[in-house]
N, CA, C and O atoms as a Tinker XYZ file with bonds, in Angstrom:
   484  protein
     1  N      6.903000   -8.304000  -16.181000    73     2
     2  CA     6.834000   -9.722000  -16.466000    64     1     3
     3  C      5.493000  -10.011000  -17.125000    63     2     4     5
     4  O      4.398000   -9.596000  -16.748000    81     3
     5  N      5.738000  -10.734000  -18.096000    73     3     6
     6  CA     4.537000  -11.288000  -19.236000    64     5     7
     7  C      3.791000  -12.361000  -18.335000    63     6     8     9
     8  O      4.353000  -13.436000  -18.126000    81     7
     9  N      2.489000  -12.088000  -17.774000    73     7    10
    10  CA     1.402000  -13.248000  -17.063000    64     9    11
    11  C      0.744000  -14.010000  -18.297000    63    10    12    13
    12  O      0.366000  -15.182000  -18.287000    81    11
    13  N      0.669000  -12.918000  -19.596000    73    11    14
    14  CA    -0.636000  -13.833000  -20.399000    64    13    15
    15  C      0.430000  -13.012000  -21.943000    63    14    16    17
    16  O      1.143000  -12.010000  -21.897000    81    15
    17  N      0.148000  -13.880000  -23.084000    73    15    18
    18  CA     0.182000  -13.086000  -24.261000    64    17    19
    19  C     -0.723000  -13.384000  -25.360000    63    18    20    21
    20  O     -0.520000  -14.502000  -25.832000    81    19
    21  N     -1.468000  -12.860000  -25.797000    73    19    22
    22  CA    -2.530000  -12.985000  -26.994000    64    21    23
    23  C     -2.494000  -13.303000  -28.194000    63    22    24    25
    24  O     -3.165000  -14.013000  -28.943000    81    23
    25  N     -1.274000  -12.432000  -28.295000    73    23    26
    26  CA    -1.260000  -11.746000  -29.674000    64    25    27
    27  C      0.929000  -11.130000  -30.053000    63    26    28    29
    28  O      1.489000  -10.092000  -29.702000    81    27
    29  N      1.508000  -12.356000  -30.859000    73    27    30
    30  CA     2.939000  -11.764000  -30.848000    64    29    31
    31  C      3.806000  -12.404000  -30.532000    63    30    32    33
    32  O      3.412000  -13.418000  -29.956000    81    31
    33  N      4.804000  -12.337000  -30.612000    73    31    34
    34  CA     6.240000  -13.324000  -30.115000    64    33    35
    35  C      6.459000  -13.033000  -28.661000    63    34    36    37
    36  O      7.483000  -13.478000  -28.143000    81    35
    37  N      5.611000  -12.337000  -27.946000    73    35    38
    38  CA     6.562000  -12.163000  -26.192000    64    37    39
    39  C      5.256000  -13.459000  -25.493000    63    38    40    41
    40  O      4.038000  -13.603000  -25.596000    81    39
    41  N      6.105000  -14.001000  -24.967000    73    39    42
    42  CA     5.780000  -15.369000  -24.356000    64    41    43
    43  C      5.610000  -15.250000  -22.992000    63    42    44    45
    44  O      6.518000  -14.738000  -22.338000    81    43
    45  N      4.614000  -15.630000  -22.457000    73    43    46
    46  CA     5.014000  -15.989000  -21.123000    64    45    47
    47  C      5.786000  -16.123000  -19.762000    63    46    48    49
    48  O      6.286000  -17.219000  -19.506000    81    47
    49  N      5.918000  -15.100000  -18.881000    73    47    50
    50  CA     6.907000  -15.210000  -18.419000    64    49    51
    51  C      7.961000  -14.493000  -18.458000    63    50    52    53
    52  O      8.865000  -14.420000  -17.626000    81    51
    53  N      7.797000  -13.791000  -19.754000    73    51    54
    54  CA     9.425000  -13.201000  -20.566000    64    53    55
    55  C      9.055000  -11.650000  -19.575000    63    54    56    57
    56  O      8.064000  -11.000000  -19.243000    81    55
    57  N     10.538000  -11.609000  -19.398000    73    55    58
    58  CA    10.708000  -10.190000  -18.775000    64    57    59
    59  C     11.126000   -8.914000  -20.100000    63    58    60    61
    60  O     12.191000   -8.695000  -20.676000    81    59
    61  N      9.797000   -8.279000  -20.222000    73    59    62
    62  CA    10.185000   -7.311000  -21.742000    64    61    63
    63  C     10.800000   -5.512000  -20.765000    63    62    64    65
    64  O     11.029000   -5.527000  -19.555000    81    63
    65  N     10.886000   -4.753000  -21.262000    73    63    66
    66  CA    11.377000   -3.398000  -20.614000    64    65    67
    67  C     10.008000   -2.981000  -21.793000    63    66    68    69
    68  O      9.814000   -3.460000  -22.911000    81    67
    69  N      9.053000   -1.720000  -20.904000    73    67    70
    70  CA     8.209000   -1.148000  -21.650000    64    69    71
    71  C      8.451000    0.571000  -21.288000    63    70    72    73
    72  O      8.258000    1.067000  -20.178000    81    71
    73  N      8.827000    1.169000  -22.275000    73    71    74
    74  CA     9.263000    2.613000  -21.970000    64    73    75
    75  C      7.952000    3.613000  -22.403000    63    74    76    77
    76  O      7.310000    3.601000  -23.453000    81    75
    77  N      7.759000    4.672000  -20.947000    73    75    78
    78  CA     6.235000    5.439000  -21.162000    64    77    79
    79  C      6.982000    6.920000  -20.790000    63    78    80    81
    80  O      7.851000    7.126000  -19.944000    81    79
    81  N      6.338000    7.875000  -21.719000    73    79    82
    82  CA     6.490000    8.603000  -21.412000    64    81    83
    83  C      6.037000    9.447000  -19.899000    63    82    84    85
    84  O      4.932000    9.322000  -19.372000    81    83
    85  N      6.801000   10.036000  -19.534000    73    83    86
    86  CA     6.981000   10.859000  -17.854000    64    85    87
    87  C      7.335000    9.642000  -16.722000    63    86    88    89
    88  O      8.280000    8.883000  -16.935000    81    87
    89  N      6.586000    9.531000  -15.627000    73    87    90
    90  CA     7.104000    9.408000  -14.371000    64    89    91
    91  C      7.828000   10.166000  -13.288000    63    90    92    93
    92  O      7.839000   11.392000  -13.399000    81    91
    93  N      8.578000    9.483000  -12.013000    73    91    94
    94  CA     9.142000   10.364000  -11.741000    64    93    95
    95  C     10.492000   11.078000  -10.831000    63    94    96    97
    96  O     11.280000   10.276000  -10.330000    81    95
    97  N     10.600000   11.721000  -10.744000    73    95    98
    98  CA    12.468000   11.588000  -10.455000    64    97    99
    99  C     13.052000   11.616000   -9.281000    63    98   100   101
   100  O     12.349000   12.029000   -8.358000    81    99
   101  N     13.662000   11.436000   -9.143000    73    99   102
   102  CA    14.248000   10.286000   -7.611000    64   101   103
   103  C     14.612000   11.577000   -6.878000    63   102   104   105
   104  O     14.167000   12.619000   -7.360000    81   103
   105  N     15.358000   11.645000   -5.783000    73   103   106
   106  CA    15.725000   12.731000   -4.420000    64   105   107
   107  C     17.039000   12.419000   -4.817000    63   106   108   109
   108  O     17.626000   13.500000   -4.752000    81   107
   109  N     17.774000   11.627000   -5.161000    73   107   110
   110  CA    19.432000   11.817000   -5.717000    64   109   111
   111  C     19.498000   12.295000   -6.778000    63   110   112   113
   112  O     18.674000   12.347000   -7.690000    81   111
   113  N     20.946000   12.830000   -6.647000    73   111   114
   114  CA    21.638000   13.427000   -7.768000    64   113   115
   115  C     21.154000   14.758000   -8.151000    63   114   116   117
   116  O     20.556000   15.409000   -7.294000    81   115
   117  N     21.326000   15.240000   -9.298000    73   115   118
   118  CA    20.757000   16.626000   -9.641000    64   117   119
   119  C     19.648000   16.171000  -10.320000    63   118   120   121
   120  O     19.870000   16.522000  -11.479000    81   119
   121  N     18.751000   15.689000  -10.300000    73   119   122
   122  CA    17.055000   15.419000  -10.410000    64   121   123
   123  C     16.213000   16.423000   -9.768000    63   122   124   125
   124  O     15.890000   16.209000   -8.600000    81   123
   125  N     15.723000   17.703000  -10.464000    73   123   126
   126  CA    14.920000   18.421000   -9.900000    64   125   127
   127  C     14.056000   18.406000   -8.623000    63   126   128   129
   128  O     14.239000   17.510000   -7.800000    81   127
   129  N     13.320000   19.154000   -8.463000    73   127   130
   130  CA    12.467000   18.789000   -7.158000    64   129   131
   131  C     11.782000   20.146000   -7.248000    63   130   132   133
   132  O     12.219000   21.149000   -7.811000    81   131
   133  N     10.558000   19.993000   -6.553000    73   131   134
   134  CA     9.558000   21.322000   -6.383000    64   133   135
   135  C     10.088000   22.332000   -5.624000    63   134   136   137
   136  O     11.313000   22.437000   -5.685000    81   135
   137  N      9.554000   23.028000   -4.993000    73   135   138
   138  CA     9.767000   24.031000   -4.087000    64   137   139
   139  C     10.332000   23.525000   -2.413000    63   138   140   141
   140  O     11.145000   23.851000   -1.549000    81   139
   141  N      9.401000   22.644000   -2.658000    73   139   142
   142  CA     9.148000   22.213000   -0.974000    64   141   143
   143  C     10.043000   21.155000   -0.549000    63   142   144   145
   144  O     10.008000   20.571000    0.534000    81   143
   145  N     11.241000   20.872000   -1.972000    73   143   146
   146  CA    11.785000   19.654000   -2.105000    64   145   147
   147  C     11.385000   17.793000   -2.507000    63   146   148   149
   148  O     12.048000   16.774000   -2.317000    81   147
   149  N     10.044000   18.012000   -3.105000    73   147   150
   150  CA     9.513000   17.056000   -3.079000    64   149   151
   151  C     10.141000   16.667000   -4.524000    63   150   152   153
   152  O     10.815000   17.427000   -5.220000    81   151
   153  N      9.773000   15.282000   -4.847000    73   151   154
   154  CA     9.897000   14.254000   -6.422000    64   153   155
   155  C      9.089000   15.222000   -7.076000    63   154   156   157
   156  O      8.205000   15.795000   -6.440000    81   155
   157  N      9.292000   15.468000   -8.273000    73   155   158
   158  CA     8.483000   16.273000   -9.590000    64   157   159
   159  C      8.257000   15.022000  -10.056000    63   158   160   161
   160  O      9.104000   14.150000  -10.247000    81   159
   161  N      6.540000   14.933000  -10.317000    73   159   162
   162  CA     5.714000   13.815000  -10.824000    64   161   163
   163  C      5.550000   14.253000  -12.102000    63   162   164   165
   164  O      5.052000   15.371000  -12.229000    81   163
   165  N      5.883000   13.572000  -13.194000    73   163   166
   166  CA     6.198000   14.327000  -14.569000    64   165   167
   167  C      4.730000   13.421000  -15.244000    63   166   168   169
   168  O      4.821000   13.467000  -16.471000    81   167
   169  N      3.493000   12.664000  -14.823000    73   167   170
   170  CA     2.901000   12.303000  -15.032000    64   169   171
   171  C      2.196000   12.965000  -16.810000    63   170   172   173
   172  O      1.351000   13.854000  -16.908000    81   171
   173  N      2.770000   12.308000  -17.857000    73   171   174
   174  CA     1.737000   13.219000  -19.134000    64   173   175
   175  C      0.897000   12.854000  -19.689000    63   174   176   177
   176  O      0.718000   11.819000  -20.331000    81   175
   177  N      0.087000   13.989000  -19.408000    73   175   178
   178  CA    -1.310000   14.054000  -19.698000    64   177   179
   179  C     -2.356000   13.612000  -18.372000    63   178   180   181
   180  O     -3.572000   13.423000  -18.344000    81   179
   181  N     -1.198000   13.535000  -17.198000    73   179   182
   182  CA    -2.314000   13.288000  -15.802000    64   181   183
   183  C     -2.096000   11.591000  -15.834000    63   182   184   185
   184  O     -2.493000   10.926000  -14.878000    81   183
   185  N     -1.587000   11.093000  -16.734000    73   183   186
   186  CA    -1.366000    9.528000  -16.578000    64   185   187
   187  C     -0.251000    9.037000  -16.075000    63   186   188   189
   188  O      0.776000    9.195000  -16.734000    81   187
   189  N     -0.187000    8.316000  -14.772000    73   187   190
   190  CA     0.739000    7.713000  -14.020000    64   189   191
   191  C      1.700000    6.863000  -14.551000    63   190   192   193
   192  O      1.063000    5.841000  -14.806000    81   191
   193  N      3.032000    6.653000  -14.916000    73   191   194
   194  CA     3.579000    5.367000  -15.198000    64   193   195
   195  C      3.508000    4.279000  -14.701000    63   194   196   197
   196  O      3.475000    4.361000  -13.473000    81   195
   197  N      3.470000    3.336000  -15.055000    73   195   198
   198  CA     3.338000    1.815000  -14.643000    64   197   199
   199  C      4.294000    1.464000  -13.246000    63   198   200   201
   200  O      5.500000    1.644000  -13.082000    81   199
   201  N      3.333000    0.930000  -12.375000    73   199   202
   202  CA     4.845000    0.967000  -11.284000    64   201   203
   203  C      4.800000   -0.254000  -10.940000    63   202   204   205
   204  O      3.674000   -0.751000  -10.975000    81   203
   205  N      5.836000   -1.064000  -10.543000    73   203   206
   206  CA     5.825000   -2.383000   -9.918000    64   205   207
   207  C      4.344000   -3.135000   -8.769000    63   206   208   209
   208  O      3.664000   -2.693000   -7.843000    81   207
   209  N      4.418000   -4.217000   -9.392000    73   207   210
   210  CA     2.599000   -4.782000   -8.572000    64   209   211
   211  C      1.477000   -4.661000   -9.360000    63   210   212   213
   212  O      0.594000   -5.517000   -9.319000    81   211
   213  N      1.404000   -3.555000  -10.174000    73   211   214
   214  CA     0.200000   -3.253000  -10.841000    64   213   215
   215  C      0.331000   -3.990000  -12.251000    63   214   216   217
   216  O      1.373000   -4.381000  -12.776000    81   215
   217  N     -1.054000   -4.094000  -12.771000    73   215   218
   218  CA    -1.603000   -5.210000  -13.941000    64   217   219
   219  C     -2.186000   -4.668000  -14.907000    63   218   220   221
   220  O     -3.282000   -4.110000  -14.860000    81   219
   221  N     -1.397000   -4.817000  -15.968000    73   219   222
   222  CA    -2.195000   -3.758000  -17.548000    64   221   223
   223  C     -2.385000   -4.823000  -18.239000    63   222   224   225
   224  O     -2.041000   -5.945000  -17.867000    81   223
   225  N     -2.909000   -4.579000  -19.226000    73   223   226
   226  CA    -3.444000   -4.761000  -20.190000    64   225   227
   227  C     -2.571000   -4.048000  -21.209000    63   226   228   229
   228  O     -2.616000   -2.835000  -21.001000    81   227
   229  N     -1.782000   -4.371000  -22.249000    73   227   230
   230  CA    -0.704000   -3.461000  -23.060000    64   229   231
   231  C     -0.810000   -4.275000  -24.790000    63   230   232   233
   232  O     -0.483000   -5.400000  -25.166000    81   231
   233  N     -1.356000   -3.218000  -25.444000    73   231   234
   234  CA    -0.688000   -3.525000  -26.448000    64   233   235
   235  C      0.098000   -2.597000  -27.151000    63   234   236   237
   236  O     -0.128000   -1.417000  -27.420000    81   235
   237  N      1.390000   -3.569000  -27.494000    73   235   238
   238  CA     2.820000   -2.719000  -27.551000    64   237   239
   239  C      2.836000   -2.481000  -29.080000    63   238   240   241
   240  O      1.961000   -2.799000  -29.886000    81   239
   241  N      4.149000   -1.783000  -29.337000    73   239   242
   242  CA     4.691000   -2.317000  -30.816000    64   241   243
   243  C      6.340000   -1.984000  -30.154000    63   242   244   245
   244  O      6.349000   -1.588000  -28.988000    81   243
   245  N      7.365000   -2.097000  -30.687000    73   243   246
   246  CA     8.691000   -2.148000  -30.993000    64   245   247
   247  C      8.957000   -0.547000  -30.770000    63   246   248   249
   248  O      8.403000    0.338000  -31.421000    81   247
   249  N     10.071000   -0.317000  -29.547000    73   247   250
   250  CA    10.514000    0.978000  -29.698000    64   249   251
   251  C     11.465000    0.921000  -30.614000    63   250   252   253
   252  O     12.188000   -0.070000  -30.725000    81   251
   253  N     11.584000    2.142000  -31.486000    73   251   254
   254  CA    12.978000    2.667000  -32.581000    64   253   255
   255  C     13.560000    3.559000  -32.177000    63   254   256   257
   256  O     13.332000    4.767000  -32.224000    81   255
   257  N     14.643000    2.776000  -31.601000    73   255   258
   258  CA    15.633000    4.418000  -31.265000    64   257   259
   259  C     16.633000    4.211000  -30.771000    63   258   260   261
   260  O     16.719000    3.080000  -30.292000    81   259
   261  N     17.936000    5.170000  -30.609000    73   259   262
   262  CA    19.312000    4.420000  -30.450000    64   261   263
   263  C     19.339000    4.099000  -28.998000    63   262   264   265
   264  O     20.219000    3.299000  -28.678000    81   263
   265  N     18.351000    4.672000  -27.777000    73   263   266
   266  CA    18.563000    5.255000  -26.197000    64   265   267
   267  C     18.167000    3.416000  -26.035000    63   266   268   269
   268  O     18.960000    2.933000  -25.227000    81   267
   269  N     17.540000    2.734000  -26.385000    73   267   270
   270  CA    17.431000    0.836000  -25.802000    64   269   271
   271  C     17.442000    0.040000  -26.641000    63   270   272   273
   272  O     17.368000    0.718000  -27.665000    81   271
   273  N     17.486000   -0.991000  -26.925000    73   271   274
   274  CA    17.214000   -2.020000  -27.632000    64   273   275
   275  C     16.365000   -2.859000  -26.999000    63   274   276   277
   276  O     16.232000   -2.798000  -25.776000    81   275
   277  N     15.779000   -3.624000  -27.655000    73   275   278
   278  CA    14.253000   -4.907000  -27.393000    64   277   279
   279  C     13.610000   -4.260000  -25.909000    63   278   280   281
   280  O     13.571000   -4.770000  -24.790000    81   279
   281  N     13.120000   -2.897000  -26.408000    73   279   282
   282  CA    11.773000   -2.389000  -25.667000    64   281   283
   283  C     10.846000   -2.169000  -26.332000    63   282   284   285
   284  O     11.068000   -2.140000  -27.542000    81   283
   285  N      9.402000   -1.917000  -25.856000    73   283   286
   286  CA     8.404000   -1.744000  -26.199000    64   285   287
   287  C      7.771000   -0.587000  -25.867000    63   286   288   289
   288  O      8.043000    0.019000  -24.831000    81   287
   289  N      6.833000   -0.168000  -26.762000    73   287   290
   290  CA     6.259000    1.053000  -26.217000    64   289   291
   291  C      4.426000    0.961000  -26.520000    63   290   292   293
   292  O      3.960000    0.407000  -27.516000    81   291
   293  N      3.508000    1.679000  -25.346000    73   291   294
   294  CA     2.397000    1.554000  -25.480000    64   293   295
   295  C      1.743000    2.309000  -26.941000    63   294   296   297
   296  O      2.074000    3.447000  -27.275000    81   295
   297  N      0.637000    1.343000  -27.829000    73   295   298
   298  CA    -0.306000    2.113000  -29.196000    64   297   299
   299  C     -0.635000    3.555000  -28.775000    63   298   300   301
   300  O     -1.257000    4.021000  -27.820000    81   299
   301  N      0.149000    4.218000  -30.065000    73   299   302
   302  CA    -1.169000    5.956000  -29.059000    64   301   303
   303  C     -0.989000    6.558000  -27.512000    63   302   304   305
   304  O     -1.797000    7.041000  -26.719000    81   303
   305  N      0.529000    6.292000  -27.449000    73   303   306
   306  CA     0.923000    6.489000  -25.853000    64   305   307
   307  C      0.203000    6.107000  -25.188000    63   306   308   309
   308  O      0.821000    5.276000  -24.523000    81   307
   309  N     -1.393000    6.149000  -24.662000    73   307   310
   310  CA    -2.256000    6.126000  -23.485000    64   309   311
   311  C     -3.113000    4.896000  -24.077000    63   310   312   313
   312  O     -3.484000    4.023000  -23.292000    81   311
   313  N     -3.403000    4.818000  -25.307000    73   311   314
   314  CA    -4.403000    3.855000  -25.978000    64   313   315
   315  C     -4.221000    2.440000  -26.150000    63   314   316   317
   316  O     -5.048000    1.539000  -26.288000    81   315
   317  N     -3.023000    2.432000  -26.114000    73   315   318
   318  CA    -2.814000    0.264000  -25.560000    64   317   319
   319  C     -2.435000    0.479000  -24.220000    63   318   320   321
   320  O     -1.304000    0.177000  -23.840000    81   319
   321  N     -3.298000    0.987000  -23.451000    73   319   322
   322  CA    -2.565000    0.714000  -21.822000    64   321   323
   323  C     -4.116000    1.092000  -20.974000    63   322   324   325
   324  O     -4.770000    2.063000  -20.593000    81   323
   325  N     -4.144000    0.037000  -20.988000    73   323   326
   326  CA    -5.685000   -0.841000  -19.976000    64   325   327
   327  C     -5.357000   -1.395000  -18.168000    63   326   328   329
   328  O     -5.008000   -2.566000  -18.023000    81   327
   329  N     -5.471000   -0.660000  -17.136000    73   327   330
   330  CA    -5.213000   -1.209000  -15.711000    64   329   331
   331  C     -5.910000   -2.096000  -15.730000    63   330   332   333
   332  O     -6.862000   -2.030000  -16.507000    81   331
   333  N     -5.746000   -3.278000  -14.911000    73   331   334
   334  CA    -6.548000   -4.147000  -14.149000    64   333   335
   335  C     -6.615000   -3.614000  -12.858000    63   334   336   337
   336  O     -5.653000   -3.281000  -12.166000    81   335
   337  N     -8.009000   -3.539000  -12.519000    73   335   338
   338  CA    -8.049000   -3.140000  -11.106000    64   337   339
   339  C     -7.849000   -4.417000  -10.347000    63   338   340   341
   340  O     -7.886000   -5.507000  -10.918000    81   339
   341  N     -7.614000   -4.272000   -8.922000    73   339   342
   342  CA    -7.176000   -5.347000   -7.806000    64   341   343
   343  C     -8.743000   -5.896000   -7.521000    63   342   344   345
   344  O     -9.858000   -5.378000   -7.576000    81   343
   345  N     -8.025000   -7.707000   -7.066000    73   343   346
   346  CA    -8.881000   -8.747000   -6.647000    64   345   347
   347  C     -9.391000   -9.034000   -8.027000    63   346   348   349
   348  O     -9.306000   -8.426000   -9.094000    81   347
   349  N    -10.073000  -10.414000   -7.572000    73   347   350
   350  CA   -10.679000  -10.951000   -8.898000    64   349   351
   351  C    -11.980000  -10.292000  -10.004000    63   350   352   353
   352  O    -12.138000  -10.592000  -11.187000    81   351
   353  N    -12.935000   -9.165000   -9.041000    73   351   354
   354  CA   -13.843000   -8.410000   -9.823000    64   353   355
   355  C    -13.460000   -7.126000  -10.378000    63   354   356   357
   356  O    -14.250000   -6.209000  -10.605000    81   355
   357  N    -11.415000   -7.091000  -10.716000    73   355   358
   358  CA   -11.026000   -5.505000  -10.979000    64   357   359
   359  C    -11.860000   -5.477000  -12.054000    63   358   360   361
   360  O    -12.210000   -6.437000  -12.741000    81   359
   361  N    -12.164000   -4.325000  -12.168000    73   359   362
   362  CA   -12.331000   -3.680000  -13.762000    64   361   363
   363  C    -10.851000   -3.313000  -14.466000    63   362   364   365
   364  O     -9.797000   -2.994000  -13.915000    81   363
   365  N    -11.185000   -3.487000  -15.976000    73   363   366
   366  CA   -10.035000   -3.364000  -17.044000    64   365   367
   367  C    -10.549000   -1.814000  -17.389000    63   366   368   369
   368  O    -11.534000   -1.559000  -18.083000    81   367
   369  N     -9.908000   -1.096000  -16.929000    73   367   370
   370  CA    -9.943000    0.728000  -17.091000    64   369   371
   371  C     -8.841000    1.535000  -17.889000    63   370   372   373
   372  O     -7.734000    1.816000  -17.428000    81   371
   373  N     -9.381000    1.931000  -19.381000    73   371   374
   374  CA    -8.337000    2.741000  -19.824000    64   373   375
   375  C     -7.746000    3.741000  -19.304000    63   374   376   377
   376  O     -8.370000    4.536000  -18.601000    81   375
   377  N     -5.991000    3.918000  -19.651000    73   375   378
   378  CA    -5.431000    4.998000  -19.175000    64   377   379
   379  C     -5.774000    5.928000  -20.114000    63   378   380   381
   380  O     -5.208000    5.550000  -21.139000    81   379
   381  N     -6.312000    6.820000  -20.321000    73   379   382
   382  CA    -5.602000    8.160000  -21.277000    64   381   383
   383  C     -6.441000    9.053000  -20.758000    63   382   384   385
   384  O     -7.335000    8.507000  -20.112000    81   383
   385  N     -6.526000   10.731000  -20.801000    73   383   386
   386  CA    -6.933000   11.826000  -20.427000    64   385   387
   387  C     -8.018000   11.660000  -21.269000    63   386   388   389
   388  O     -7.970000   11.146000  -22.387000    81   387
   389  N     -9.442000   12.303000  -20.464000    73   387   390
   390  CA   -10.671000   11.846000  -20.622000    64   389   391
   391  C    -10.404000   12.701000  -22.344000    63   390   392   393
   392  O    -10.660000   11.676000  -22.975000    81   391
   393  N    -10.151000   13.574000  -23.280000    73   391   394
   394  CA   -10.288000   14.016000  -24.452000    64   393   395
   395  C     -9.631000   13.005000  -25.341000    63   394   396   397
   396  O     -9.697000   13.507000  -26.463000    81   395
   397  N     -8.995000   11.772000  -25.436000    73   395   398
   398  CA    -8.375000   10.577000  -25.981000    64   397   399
   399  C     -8.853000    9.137000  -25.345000    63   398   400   401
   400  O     -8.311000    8.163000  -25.868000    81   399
   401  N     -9.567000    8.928000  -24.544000    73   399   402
   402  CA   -10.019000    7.922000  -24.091000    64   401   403
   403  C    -11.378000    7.118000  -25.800000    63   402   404   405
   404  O    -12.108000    7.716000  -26.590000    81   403
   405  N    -11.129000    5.936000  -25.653000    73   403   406
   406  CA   -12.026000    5.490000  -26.842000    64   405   407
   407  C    -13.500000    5.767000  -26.386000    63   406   408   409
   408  O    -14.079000    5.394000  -25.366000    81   407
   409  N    -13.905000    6.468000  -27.352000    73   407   410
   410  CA   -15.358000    6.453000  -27.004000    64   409   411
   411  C    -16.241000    5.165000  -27.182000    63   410   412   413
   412  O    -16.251000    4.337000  -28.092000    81   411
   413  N    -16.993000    5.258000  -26.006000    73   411   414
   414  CA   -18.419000    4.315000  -25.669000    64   413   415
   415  C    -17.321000    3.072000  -24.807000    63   414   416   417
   416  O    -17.893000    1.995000  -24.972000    81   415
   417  N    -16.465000    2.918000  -24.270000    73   415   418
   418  CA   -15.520000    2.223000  -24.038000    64   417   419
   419  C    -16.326000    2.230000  -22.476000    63   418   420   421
   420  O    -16.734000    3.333000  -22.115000    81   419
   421  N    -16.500000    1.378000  -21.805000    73   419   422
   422  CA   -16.870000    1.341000  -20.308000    64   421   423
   423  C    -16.089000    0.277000  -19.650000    63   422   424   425
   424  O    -15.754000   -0.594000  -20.453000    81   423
   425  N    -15.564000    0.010000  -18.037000    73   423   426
   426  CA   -15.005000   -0.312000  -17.934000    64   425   427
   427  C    -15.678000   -2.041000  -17.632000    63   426   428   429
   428  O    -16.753000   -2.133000  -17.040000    81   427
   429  N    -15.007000   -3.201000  -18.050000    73   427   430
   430  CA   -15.633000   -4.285000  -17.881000    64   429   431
   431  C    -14.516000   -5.062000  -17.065000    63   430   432   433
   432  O    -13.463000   -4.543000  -16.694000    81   431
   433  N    -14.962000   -6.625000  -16.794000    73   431   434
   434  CA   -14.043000   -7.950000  -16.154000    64   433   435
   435  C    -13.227000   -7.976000  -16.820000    63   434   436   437
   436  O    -13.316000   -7.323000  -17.860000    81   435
   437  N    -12.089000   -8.711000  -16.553000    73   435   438
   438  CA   -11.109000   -8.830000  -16.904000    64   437   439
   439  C    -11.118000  -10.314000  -18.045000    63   438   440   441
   440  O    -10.377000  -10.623000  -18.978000    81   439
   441  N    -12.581000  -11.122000  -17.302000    73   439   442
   442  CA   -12.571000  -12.060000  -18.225000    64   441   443
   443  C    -13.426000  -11.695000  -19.587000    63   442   444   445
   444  O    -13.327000  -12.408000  -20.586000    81   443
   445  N    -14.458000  -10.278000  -19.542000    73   443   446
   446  CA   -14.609000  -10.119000  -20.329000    64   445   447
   447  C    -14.295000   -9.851000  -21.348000    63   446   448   449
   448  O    -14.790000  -10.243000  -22.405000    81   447
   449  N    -13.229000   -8.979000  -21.151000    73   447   450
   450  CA   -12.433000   -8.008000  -21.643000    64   449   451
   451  C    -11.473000   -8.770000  -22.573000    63   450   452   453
   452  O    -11.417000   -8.506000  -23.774000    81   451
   453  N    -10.704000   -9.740000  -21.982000    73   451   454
   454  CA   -10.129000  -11.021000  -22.738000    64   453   455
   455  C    -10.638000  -11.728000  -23.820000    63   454   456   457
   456  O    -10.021000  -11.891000  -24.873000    81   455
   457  N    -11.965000  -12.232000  -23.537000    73   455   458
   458  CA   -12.515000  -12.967000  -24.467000    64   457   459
   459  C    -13.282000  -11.621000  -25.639000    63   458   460   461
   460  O    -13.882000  -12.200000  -26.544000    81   459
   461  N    -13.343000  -10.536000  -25.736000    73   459   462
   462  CA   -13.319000   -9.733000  -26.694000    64   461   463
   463  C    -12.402000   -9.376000  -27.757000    63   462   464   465
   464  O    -12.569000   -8.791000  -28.828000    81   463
   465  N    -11.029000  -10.058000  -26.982000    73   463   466
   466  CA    -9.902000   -9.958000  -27.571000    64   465   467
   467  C    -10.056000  -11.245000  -28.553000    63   466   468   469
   468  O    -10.000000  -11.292000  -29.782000    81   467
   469  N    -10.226000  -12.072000  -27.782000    73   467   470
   470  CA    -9.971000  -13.361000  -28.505000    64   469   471
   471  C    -10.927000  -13.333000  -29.322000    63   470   472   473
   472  O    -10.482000  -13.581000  -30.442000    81   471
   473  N    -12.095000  -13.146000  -29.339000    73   471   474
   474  CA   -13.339000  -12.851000  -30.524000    64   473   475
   475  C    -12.364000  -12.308000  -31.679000    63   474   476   477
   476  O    -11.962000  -13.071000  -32.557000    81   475
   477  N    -11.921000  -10.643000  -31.624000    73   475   478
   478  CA   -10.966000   -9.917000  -32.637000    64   477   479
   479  C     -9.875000  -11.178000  -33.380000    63   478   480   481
   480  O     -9.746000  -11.292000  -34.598000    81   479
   481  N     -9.336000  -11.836000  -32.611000    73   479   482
   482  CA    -8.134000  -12.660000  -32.727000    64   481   483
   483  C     -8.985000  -13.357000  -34.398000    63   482   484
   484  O     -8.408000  -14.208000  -35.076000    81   483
């Protein structure tokens, strides 16, 4: 669910589907599992998928492809996808494996982080 939008036609509110590569696979059906029987965490590149509760920061573009229609997918797989950490002093922390992370990038407020955007805007 869309809390804020900056930048684009997704509004407020709007419930979009955002598709990331890995995550991970359920205990039904024929869905693999480790040794020990556990979920195989298909996490790529060490980066977690987005899970319900948690707060990004995303900038998308338009997935192309026959498998959904009106989804989105994160810039640079890891590079439009910013956590908000929890409570009001989270830090805005990029996802990507420290060899793709933007350099000189440190993690700041959330209100900072915003109004940098809006500066760009």
């Amino acid at each position: 669910k869309v809390l804020t939008s900056i930048k684009g036609d997704i509004k407020k509110d709007e419930k979009i589907k955002v598709l990331e590569t890995g995550g991970k696979y359920t205990n039904s059906g024929e869905n693999p599992k480790d040794k020990k029987g556990q979920e195989i965490d298909m996490a790529f590149g060490g980066i977690a998928v987005m899970q319900s509760g948690e707060h990004f920061i995303l900038f998308l573009k338009p997935f192309v492809g026959p498998q959904v229609e009106g989804a989105y997918v994160p810039l640079g797989v890891w590079q439009g996808k910013f956590k908000v950490g929890k409570g009001i002093t989270g830090k805005v922390e990029q996802q990507a494996p420290e060899e793709y992370k933007l350099r000189d990038y440190k993690p700041v407020s959330l209100s900072n982080f915003i109004k940098k955007l809006e500066e760009l805007k």
